[in-house]
C-alpha positions in Angstrom: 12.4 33.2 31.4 12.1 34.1 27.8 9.1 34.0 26.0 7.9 30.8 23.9 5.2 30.2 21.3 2.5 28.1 22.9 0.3 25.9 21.7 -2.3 23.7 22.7 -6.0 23.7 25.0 -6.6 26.5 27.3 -7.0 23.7 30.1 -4.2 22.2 29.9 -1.3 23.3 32.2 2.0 24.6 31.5 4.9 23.5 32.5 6.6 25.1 36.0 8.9 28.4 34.7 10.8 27.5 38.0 12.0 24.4 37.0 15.0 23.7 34.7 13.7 21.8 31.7 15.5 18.3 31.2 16.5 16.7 27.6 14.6 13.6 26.7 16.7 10.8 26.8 14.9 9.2 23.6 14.2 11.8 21.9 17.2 14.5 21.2 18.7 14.5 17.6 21.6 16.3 17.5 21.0 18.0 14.2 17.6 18.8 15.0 16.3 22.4 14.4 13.3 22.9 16.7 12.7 22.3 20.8 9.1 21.2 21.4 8.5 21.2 25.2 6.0 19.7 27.2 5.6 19.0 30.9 8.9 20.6 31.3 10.7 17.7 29.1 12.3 19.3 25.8 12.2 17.3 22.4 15.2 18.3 19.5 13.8 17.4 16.5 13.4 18.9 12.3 10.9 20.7 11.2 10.9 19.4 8.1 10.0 16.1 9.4 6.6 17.2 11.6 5.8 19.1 9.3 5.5 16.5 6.4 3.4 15.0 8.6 1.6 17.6 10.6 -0.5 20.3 9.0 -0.7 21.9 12.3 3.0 21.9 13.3 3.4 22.7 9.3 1.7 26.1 10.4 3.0 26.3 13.8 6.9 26.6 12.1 5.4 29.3 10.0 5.0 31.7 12.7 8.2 34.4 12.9 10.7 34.4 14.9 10.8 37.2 18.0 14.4 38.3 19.8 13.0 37.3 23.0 12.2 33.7 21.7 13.9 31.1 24.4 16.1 28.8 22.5 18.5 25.4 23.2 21.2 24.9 21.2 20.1 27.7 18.8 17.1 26.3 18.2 13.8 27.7 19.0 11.5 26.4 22.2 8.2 25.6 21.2 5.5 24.9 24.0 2.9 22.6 23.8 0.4 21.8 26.3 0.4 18.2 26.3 1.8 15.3 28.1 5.7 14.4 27.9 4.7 11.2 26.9 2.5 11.7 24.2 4.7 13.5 22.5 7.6 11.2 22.8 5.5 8.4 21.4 4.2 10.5 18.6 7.1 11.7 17.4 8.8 8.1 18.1 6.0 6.7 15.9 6.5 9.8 12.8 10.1 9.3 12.4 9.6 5.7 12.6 11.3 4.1 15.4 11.1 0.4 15.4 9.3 -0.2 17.9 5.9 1.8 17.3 6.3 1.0 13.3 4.6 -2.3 12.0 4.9 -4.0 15.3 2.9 -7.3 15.5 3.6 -7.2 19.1 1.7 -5.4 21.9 1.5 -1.8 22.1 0.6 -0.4 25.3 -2.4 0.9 25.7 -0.2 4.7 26.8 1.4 4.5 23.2 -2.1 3.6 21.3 -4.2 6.6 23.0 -1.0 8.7 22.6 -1.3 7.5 19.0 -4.7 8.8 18.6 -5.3 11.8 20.8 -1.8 13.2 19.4 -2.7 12.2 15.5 -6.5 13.6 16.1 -5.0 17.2 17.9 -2.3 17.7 15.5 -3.7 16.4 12.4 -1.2 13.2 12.4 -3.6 11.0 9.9 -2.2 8.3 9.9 -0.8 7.7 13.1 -4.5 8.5 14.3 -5.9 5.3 12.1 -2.9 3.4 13.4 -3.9 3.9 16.7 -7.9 3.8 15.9 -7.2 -0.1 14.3 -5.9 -1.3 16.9 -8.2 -0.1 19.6 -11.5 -1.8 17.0 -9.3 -4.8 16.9 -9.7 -5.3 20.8 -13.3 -3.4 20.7 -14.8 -4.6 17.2 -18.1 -4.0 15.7 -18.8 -7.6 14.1 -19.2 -10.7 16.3 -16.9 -12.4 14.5 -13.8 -10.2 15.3 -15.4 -10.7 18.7 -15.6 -14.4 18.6 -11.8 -14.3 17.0 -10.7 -12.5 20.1 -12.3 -14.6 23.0 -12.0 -17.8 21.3 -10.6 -19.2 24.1 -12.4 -17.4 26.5 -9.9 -15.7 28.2 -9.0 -12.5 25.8 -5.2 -13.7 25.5 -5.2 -12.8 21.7 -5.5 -9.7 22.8 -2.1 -9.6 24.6 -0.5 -9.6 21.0 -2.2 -6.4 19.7 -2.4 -3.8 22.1 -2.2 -4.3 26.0 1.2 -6.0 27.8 0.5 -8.8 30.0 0.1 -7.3 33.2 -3.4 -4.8 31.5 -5.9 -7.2 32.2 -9.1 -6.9 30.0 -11.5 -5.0 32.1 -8.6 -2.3 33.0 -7.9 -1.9 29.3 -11.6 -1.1 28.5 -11.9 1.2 31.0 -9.2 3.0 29.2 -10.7 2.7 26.3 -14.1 4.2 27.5 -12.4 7.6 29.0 -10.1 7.8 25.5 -13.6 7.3 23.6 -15.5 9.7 25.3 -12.2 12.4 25.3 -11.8 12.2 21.5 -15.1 11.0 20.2 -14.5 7.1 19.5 -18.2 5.9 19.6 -17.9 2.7 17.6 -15.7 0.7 20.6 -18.6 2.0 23.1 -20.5 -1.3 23.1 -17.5 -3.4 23.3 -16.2 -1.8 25.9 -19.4 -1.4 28.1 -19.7 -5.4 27.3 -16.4 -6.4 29.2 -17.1 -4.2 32.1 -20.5 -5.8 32.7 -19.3 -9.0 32.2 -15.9 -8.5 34.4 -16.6 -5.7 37.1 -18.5 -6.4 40.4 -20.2 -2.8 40.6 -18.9 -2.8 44.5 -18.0 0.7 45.5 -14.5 -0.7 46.7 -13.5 -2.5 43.4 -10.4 -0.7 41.3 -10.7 0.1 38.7 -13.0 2.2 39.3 -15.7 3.0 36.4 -15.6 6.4 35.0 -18.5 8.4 36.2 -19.5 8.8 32.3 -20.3 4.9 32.0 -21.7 4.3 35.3 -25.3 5.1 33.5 -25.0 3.2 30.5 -23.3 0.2 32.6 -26.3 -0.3 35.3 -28.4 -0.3 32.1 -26.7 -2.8 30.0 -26.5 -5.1 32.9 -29.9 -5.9 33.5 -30.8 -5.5 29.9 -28.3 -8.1 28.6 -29.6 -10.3 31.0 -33.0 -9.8 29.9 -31.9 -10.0 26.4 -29.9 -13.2 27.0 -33.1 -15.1 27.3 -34.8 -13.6 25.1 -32.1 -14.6 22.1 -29.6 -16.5 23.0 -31.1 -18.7 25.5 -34.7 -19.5 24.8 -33.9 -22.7 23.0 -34.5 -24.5 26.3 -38.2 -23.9 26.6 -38.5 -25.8 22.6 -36.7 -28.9 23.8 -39.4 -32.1 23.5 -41.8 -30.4 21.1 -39.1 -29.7 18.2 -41.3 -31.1 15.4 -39.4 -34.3 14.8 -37.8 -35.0 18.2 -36.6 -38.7 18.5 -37.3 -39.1 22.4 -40.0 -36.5 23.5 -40.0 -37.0 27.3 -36.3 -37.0 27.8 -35.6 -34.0 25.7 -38.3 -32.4 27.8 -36.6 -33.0 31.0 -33.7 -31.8 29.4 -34.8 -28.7 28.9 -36.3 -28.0 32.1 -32.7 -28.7 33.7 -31.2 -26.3 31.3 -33.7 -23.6 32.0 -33.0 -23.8 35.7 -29.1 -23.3 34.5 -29.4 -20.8 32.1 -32.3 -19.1 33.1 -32.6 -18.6 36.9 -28.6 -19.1 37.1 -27.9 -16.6 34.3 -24.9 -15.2 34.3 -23.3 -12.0 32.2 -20.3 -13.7 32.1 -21.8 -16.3 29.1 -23.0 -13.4 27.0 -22.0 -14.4 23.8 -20.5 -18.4 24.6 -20.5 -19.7 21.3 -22.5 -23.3 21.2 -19.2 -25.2 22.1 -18.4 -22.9 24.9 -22.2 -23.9 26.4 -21.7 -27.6 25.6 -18.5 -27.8 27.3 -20.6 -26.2 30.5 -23.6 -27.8 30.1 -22.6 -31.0 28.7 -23.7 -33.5 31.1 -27.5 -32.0 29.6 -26.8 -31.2 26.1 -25.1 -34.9 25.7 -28.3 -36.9 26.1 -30.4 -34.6 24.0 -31.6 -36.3 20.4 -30.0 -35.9 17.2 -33.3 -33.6 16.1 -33.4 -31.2 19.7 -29.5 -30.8 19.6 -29.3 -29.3 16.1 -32.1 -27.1 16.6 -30.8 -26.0 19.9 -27.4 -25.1 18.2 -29.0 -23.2 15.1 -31.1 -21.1 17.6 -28.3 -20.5 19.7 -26.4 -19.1 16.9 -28.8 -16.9 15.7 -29.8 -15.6 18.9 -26.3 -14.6 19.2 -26.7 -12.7 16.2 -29.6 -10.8 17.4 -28.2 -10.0 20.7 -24.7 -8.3 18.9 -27.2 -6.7 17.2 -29.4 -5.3 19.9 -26.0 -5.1 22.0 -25.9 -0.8 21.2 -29.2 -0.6 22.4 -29.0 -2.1 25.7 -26.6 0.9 26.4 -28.9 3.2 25.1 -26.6 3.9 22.4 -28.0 4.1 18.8 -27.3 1.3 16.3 -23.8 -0.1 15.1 -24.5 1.8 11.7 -24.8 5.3 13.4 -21.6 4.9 16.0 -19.4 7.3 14.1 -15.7 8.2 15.4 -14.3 11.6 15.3 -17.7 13.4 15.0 -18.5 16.3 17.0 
C-alpha cells in the first residue's frame, strides 16, 4: 500500500494495511480535499475548514506532498491514530452538524469525551470547553449545581444534558473517572468518586467494574464520608432537648435519641448530601413532633453541615482542595 502521513500517539494502533478501507457513511463531502483515516474508516473533508479550527491539522496540511502519497478521489490519505468515532463526532461537531451544535438535549457520553479528548489532542478549543461544560454540569464543583441536579433524588436532570436514558448514573461516572484521569480533568474527581460510593456495592461481581485508578481513593472516601456525615451533617441529633430555648425538653430529647439510632448507627452513603426536606420526608414521623425552637435549629445545622462536608468532600479522597483541582495541567 502506498505511503501515508501519520499522525497521532506512538501507542495507538494503526489501522490493518490488509483491509480495504470503507467511506464513512456520515461523513464524505463530495468536494472535499483531504482523506483523514482512522481505524480503517476514511473521512472526505476541506482543509480549509480543520484547519480554521485546528492549529495542529493547520500544520499537519502544511507538510508536502510525496509521489508515493496514497490518495482517494485525488485527494490525499492522512492517518491518524485515533478512534473512527472520535473523529466522526469531532468533525460532525466543527462543521456544525445539528445535532452536536447548541443541543439542549442529551449528548452521549461517546460524543462528549470524543468532544474533549479530540479538542484537547488537536487543539479544537472550543469543542474541548463544549465538551468540558457539560461533563462539570453532571460533575460540578458547588453544592448548589449539585443540589440542582439531584433535586429529586434520582439524577433525571441529568438525562437532558449529557447521558441517553439507558446510562445510568454510576455508569456515566465511571466514564467520567477514566476520561478524567486520560486527559487531566481533576475538578469532576470528587463528584464522580461521590456517586460511585453512594451507588456501587464494592462486590467483586458488580459491572461496572471500577477502574483500578479509583479503587484507592473509593475505599477511602467510603468510610470517610461516613465518618464525616456525622461529624457535619448529622450531629444535630445529639443537641435536640438542650437547644437553649426548647419548648418541650423531654420530648425533644427522646427525639433525638431515635434519630441518632437512624442516622447514626443506620447511616447510610446513600443520604450524603439529602437536603433538610429530603431527611424530613424520611424521618418525618421524628422530625414532626419536634418543637418550633429544636426543629429550626436542627434545619440550620443541617444546612451548614452540608456545607462543610462539600467542602471537606476533596479531602475524603485524598485529593487536594476544590481551589487547587485544575483541568488540563500536566
Amino acid at each position: 500500500m502506498s505511503k501515508r502521513r501519520r499522525t497521532g500517539d506512538a501507542n495507538d494502533s494503526p489501522a490493518s494495511e490488509e483491509e480495504t478501507p470503507t467511506q464513512s457513511m456520515e461523513v464524505w463531502f463530495s468536494d472535499g480535499n483531504i482523506v483523514l483515516q482512522a481505524q480503517n474508516v476514511q473521512f472526505k473533508v476541506h482543509k480549509s475548514v480543520l484547519a480554521k479550527h485546528s492549529s495542529v491539522f493547520a500544520d499537519l496540511f502544511e507538510m508536502p506532498h510525496t509521489n508515493d502519497e496514497q490518495s482517494v478521489d485525488g485527494c490525499p490519505v492522512v492517518e491518524l491514530h485515533d478512534s473512527a468515532e472520535d473523529i466522526k463526532h469531532v468533525v460532525l461537531t466543527i462543521y456544525g452538524d445539528k445535532a452536536y451544535v447548541n443541543v439542549e438535549g442529551a449528548l452521549s457520553m461517546a460524543v462528549v469525551a470524543a468532544m474533549i479528548r479530540m479538542g484537547q489532542k488537536y487543539d479544537i478549543e472550543h469543542v474541548k470547553e463544549a465538551g468540558l461544560s457539560r461533563l462539570k454540569r453532571v460533575f460540578p464543583q458547588q453544592l448548589a449545581d449539585w443540589d440542582r441536579n439531584f433535586d429529586e433524588g434520582d439524577g433525571l436532570y441529568l438525562h437532558t444534558i449529557i447521558c441517553g436514558p439507558d446510562e445510568g448514573m454510576l455508569d456515566l461516572a465511571i466514564k467520567a473517572i477514566e476520561l478524567a484521569h486520560e486527559c487531566g480533568i481533576k475538578s469532576i474527581l470528587p463528584a464522580c468518586y461521590l456517586i460511585v460510593c453512594r451507588d456501587h456495592t464494592f462486590r467483586e461481581e458488580d459491572t461496572p467494574k471500577i477502574p483500578a485508578i479509583a479503587l484507592g481513593p473509593c475505599a477511602l472516601g467510603r468510610a470517610e464520608l461516613l465518618r464525616l456525615q456525622l461529624q457535619t451533617m448529622y450531629d444535630w441529633p445529639g443537641a435536640l432537648g438542650a437547644v437553649e430555648g426548647c419548648l418541650q425538653e423531654l420530648e425533644c430529647l427522646a427525639i433525638g435519641r431515635g434519630l441518632m439510632i437512624w442516622l447514626w448507627q443506620y447511616a447510610r452513603l446513600s443520604q450524603t448530601f439529602f437536603q433538610w426536606e429530603r431527611v424530613v420526608k424520611s424521618y418525618g414521623f421524628l422530625i414532626e413532633d419536634l418543637c418550633t425552637i429544636c426543629s429550626s435549629a436542627a434545619r440550620r445545622n443541617h444546612d451548614e453541615g452540608r456545607l462543610d462536608l462539600w467542602r471537606d468532600l476533596p479531602a475524603a479522597f485524598g485529593l487536594h482542595g476544590w481551589n487547587h483541582l485544575k483541568d488540563f495541567e500536566s
